[in-house]
C-alpha atoms as a printed R data frame, in Angstrom:
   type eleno elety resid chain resno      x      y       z
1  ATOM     1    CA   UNK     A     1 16.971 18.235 -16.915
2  ATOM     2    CA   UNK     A     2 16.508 18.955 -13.185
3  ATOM     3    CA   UNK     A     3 13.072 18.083 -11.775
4  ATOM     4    CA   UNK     A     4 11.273 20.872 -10.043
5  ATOM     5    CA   UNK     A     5  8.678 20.398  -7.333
6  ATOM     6    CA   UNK     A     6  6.763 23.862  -6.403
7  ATOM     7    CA   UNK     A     7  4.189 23.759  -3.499
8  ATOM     8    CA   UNK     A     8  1.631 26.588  -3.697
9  ATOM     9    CA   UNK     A     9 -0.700 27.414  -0.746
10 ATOM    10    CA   UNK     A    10 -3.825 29.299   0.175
11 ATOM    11    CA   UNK     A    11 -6.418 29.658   2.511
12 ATOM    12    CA   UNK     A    12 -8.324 26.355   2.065
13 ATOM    13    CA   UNK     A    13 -5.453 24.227   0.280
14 ATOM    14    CA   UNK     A    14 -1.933 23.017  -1.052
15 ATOM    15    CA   UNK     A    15 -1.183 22.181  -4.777
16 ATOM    16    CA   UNK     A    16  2.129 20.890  -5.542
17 ATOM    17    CA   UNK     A    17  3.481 21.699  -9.422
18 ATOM    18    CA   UNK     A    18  6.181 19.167 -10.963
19 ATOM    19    CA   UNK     A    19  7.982 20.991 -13.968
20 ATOM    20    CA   UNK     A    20 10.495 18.927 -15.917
21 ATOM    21    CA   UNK     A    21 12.143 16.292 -17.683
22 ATOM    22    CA   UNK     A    22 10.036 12.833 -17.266
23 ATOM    23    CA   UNK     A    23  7.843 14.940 -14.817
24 ATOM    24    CA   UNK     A    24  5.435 11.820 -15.499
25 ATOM    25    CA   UNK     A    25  7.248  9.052 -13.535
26 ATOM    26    CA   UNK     A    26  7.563 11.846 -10.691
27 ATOM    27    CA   UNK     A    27  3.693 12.036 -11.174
28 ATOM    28    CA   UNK     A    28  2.362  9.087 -11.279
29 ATOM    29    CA   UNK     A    29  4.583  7.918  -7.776
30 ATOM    30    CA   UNK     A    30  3.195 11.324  -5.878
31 ATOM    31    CA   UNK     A    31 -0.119 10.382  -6.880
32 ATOM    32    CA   UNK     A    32  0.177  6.364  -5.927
33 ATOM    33    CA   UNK     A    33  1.199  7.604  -2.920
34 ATOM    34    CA   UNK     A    34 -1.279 10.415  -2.375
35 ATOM    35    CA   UNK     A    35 -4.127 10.165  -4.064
36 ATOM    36    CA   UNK     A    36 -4.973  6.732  -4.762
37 ATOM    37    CA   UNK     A    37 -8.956  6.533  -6.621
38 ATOM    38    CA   UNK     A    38 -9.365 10.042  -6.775
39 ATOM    39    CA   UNK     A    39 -9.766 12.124  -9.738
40 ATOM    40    CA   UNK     A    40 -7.104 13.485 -11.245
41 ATOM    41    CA   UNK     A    41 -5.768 16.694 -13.583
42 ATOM    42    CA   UNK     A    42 -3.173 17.332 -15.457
43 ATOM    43    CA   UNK     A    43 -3.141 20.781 -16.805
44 ATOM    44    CA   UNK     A    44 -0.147 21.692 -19.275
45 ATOM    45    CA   UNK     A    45 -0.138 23.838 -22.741
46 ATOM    46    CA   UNK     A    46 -0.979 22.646 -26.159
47 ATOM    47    CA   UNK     A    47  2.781 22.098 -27.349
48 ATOM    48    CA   UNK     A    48  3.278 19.197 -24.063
49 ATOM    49    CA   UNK     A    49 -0.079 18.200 -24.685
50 ATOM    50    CA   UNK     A    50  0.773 17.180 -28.421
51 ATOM    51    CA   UNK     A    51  4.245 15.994 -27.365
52 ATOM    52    CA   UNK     A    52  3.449 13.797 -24.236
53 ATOM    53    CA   UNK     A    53 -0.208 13.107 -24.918
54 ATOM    54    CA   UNK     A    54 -0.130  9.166 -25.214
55 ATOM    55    CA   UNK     A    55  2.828  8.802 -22.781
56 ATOM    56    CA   UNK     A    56  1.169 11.042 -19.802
57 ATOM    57    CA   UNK     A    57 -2.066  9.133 -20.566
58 ATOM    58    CA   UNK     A    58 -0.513  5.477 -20.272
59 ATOM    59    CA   UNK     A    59  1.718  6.000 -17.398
60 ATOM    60    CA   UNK     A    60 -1.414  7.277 -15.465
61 ATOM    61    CA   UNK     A    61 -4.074  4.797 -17.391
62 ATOM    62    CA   UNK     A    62 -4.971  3.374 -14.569
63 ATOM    63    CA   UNK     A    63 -6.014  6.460 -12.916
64 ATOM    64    CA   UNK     A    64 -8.173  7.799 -15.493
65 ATOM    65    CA   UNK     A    65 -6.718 11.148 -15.999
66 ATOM    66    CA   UNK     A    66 -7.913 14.159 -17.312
67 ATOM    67    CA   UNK     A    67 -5.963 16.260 -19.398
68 ATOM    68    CA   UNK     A    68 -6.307 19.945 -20.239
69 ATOM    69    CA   UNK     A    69 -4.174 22.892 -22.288
């Protein structure tokens, strides 16, 4: 499946939206790269959370993240 990378602006800030297949690995290497020791979100719907719980949450272990659906 084709990764998707959507960048969404307003008035005060940019959020960038990854949708697809092992969206994770694209994750975690924008975040290295970006956002290294700061708190981090990932907000998805209950069917992806109970699919990709445990691999979402050991990819990004290291960064602590928070997940919510």
């Amino acid at each position: 499946m084709e990764q998707i990378k959507i960048e969404i602006q307003n008035k005060n800030k940019e959020y960038r939206v990854f949708i697809g297949a092992s969206a994770t690995e694209l994750i975690e290497k924008f975040i290295k790269e970006n956002h290294k020791g700061k708190k981090i979100v990932i907000i998805t719907d209950d069917n992806i959370k109970n699919i990709c719980k445990n691999s979402i949450v050991k990819s990004l272990k290291s960064m602590n993240p928070y997940l919510i659906s």
